[in-house]
N, C-alpha and C positions, 0 to 999 in steps of 0.2 A: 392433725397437723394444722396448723395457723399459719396464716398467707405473709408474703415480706411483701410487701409493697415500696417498691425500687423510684419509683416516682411519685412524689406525693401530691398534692390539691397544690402547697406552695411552693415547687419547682415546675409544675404545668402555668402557675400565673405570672412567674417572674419569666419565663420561658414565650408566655403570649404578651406580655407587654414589653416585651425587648424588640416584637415583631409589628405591632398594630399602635396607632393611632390613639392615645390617649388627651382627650379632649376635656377641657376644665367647662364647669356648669356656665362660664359667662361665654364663652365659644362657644358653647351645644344651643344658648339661648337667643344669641345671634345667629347661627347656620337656621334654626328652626324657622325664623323668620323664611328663608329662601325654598323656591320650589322647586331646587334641582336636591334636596334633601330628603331624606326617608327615618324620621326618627322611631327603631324597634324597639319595642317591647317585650322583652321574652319572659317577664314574670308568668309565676300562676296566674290564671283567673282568679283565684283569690285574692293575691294580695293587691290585683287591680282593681277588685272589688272594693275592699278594706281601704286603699291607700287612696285612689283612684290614678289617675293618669297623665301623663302629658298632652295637651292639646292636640288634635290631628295624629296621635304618635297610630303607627300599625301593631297590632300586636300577633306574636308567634311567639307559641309556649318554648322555651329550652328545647323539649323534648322531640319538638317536629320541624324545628330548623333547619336540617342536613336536606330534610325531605322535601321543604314549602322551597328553598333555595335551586334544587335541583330541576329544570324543567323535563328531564327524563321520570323524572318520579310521576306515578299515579297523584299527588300530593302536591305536586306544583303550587306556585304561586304567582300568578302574573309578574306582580310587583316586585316582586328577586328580579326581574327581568327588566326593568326598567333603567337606564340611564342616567341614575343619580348614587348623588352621596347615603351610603347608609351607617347610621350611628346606632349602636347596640345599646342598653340600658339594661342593666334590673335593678333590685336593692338596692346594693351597695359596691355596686361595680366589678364582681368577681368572676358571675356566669359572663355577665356582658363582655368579659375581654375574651373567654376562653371563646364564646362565640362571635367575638369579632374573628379570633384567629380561625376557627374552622370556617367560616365562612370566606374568608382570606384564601385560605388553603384549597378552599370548593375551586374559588377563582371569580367571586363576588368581588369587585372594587368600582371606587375606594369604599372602604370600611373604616370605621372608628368605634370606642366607645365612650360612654360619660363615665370620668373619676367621679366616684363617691356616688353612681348610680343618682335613684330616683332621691334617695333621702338626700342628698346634696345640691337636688334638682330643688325640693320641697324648701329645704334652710334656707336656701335664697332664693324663696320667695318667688321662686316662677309660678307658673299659674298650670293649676289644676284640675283637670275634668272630674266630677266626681261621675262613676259609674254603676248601674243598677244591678243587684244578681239579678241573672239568667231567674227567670218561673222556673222552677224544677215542674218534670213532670208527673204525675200522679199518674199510680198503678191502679 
């Protein structure tokens, strides 16, 4: 039996940007400036690696967002906790709305994210951290 899938990737994204803050690269580049801001990162480690970064940005993978946001969680994160603007990021802008919206939804505000992610962040020539892989460790 093969699954139907009733809601798909692009009804969860026109569904989260109907509801959250979609912020253009020259707003995300001016707010970055201020330090009532929090610009997230929720790429991989790799392609933070590879791409490298936004200056200052915090990073939290996709995957442990619900949990670093939550301060009942084991998982916590200070900085969820803090008092400012948080703007979400990845690639090209698609995880970053869905987790603007669940972070919306947590009860995180305000919340935004960058249209067109970090490669829109990159084309206009913001400025970029280059970042070193993690020493893996040896067995």
């Amino acid at each position: 039996m093969t699954q139907t899938i009733t809601r798909g990737y692009k009804a969860l994204l026109d569904e989260a940007n109907k509801q959250i803050e979609t912020m253009s690269v020259e707003d995300v580049m001016k707010a970055a400036q201020s330090s009532d801001v929090i610009i997230v990162d929720i790429r991989d480690p790799r392609e933070i690696e590879r791409e490298g970064k936004i200056p200052g940005s915090f990073s939290c993978t996709r995957g442990m967002l619900e949990f670093w946001i939550d301060p009942e969680s084991p998982y916590g994160k200070p900085v969820f906790q803090e008092d400012k603007k948080f703007i979400f990021h990845c690639a090209s802008g698609w995880r970053s709305a869905l987790a603007a919206k669940t972070a919306a939804d947590m009860g995180l505000k305000p919340v935004a994210h960058l249209g067109g992610g970090f490669t829109a962040w990159r084309n206009a020539g913001g400025a970029v951290e280059k970042v070193e892989p993690k020493a893996s460790k040896s067995s």
